[in-house]
PyMOL commands that place a pseudoatom at each C-alpha (Angstrom):
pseudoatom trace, name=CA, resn=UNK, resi=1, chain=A, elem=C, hetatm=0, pos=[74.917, 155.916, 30.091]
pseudoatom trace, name=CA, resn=UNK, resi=2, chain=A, elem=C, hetatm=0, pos=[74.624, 156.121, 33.934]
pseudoatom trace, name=CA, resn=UNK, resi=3, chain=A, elem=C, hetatm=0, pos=[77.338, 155.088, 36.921]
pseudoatom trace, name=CA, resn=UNK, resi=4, chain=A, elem=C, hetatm=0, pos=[77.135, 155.270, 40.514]
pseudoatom trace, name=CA, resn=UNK, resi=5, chain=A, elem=C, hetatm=0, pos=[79.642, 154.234, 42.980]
pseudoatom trace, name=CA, resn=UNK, resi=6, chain=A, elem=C, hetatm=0, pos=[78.960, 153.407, 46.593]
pseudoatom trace, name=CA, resn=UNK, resi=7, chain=A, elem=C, hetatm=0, pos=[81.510, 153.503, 49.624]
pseudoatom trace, name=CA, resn=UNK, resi=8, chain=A, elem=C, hetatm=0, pos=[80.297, 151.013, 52.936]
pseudoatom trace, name=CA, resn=UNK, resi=9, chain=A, elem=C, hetatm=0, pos=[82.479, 150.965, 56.152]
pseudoatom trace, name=CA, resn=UNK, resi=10, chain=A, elem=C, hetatm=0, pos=[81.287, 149.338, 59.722]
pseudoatom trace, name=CA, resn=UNK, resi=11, chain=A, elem=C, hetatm=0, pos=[82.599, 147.374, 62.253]
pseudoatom trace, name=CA, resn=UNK, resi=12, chain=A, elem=C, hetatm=0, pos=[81.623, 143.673, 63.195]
pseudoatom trace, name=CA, resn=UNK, resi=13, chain=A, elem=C, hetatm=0, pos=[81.729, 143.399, 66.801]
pseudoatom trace, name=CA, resn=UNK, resi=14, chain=A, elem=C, hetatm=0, pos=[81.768, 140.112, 68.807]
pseudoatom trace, name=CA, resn=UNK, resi=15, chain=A, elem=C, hetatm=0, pos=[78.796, 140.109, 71.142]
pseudoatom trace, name=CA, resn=UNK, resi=16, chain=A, elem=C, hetatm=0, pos=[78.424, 138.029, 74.291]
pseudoatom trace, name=CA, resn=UNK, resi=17, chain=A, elem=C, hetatm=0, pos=[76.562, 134.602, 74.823]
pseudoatom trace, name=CA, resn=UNK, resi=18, chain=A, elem=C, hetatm=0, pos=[77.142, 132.158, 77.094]
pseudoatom trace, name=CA, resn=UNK, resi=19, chain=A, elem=C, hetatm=0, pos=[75.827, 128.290, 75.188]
pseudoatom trace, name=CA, resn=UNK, resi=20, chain=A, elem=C, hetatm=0, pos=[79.174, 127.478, 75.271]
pseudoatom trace, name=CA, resn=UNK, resi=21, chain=A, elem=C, hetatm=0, pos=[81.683, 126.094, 72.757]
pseudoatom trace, name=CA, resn=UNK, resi=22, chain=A, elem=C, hetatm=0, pos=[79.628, 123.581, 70.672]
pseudoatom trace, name=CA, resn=UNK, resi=23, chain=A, elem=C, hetatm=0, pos=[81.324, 120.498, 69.426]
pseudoatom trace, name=CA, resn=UNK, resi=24, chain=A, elem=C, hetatm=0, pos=[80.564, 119.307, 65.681]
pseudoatom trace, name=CA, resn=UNK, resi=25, chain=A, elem=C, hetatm=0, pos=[81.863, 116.296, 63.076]
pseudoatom trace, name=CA, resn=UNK, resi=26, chain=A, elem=C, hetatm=0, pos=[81.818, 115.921, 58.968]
pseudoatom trace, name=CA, resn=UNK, resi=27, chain=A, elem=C, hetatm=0, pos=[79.824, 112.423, 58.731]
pseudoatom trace, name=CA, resn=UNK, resi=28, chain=A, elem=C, hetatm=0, pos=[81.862, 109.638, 60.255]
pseudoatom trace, name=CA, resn=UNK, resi=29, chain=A, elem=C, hetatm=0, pos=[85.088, 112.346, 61.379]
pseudoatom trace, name=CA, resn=UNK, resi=30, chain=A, elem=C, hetatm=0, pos=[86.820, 112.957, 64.525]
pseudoatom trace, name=CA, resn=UNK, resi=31, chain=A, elem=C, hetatm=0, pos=[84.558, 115.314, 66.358]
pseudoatom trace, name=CA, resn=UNK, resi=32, chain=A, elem=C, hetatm=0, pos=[86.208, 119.020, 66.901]
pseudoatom trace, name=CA, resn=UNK, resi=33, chain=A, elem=C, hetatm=0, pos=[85.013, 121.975, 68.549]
pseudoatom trace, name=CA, resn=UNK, resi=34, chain=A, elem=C, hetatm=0, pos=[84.990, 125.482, 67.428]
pseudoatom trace, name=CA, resn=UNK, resi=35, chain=A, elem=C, hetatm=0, pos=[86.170, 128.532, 69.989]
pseudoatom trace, name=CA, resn=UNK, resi=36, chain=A, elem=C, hetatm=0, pos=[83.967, 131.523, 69.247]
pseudoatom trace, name=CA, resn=UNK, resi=37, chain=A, elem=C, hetatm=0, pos=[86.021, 132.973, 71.966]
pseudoatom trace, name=CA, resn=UNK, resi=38, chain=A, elem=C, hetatm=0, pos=[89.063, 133.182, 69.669]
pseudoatom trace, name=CA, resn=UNK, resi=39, chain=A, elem=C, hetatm=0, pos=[87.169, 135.094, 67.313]
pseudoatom trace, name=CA, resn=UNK, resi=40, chain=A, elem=C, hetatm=0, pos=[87.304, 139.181, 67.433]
pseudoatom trace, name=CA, resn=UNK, resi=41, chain=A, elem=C, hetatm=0, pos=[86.069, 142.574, 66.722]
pseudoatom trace, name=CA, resn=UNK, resi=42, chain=A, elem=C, hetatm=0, pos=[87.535, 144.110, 63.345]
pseudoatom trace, name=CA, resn=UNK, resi=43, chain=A, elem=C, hetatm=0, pos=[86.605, 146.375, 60.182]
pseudoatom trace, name=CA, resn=UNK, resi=44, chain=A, elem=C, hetatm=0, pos=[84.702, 145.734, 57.120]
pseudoatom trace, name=CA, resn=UNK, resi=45, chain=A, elem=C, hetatm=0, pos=[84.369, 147.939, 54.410]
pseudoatom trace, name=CA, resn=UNK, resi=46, chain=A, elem=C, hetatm=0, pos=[83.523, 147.886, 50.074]
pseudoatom trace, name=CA, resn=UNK, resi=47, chain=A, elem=C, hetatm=0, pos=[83.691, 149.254, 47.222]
pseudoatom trace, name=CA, resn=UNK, resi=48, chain=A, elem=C, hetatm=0, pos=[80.716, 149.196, 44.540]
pseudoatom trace, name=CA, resn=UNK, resi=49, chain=A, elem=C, hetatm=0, pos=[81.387, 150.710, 41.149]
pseudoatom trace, name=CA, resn=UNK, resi=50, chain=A, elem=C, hetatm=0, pos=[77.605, 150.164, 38.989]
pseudoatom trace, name=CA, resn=UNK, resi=51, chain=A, elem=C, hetatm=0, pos=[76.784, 151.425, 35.414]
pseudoatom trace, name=CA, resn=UNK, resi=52, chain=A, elem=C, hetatm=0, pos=[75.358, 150.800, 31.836]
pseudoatom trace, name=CA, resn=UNK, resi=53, chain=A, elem=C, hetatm=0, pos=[72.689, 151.951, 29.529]
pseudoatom trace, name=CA, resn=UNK, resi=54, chain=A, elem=C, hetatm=0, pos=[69.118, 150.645, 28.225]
pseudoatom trace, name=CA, resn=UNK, resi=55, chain=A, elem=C, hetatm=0, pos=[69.080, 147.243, 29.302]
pseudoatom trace, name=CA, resn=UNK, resi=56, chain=A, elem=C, hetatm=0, pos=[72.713, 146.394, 30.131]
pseudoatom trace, name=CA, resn=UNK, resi=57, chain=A, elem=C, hetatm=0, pos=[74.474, 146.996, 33.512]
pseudoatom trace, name=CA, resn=UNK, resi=58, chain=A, elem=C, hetatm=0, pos=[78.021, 146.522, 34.604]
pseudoatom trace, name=CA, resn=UNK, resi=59, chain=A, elem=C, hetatm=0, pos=[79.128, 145.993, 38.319]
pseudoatom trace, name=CA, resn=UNK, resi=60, chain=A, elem=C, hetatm=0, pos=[82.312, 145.492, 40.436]
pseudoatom trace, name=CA, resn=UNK, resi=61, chain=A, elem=C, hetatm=0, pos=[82.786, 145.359, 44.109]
pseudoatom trace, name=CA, resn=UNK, resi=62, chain=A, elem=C, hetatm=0, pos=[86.053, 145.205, 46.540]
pseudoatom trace, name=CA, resn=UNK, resi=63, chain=A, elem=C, hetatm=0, pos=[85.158, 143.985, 49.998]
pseudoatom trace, name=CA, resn=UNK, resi=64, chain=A, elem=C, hetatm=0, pos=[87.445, 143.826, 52.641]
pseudoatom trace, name=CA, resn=UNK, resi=65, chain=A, elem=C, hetatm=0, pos=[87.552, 143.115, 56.054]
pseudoatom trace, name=CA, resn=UNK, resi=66, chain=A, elem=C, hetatm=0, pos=[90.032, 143.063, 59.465]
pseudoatom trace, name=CA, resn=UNK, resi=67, chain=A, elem=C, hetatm=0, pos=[89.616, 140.774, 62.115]
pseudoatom trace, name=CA, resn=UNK, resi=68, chain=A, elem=C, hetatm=0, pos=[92.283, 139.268, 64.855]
pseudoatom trace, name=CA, resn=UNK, resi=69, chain=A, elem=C, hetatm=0, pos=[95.002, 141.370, 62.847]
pseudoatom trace, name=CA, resn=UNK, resi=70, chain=A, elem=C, hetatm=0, pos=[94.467, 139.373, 59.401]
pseudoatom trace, name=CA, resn=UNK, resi=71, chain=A, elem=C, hetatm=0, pos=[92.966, 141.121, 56.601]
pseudoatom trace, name=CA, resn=UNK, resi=72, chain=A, elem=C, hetatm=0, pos=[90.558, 139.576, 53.915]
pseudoatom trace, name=CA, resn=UNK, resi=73, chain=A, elem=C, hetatm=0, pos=[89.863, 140.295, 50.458]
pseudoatom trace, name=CA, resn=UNK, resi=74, chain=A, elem=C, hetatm=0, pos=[87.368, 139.344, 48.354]
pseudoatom trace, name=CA, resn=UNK, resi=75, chain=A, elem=C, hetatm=0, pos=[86.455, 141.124, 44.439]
pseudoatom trace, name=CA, resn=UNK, resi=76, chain=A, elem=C, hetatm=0, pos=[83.363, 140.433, 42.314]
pseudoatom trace, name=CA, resn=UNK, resi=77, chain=A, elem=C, hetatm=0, pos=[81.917, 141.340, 39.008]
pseudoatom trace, name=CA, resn=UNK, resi=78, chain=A, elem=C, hetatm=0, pos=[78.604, 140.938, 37.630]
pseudoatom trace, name=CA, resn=UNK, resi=79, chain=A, elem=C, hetatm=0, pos=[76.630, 141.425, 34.204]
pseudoatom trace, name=CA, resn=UNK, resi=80, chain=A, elem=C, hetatm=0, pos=[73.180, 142.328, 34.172]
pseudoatom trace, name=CA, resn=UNK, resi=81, chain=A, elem=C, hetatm=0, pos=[71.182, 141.967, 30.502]
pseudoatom trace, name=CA, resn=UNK, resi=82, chain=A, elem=C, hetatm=0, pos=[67.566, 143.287, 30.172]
pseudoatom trace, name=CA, resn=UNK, resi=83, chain=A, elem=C, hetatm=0, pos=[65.374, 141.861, 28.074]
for i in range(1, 83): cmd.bond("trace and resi %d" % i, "trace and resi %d" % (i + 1))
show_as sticks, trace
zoom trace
């Protein structure tokens, strides 16, 4: 049997442009623009824990992530079979 575990941290940071705020619609909806202005910096980090043996591997990860002072979490699991 084998594990590993794996720690990521960074930051997202908001760079500059200048297009503008670009308006958009779902097919016959009131058109509405989104503010990329209102968006900002913040954290992101995770948490992989990997193992098995032979042909089989287990997996979970913890992701989350600040950004304009509300926090995010998101948790995922996966099965890998060999064959």
């Amino acid at each position: 049997p084998w594990s590993q575990t794996e720690i990521e941290g960074g930051r997202r940071q908001t760079t500059g442009g200048d297009h503008g705020p670009p308006t958009a619609r779902f097919a016959d909806g009131d058109p509405f623009t989104l503010l990329p202005e209102d968006r900002d910096d913040g954290w992101t980090g995770s948490l992989r824990l990997v193992g098995g043996n032979g042909g089989t591997q287990v997996g979970a990860e913890l992701h989350a992530e600040e950004q304009s002072g509300r926090a995010s979490l998101a948790f995922r699991v996966s099965l890998g079979i060999g064959f």
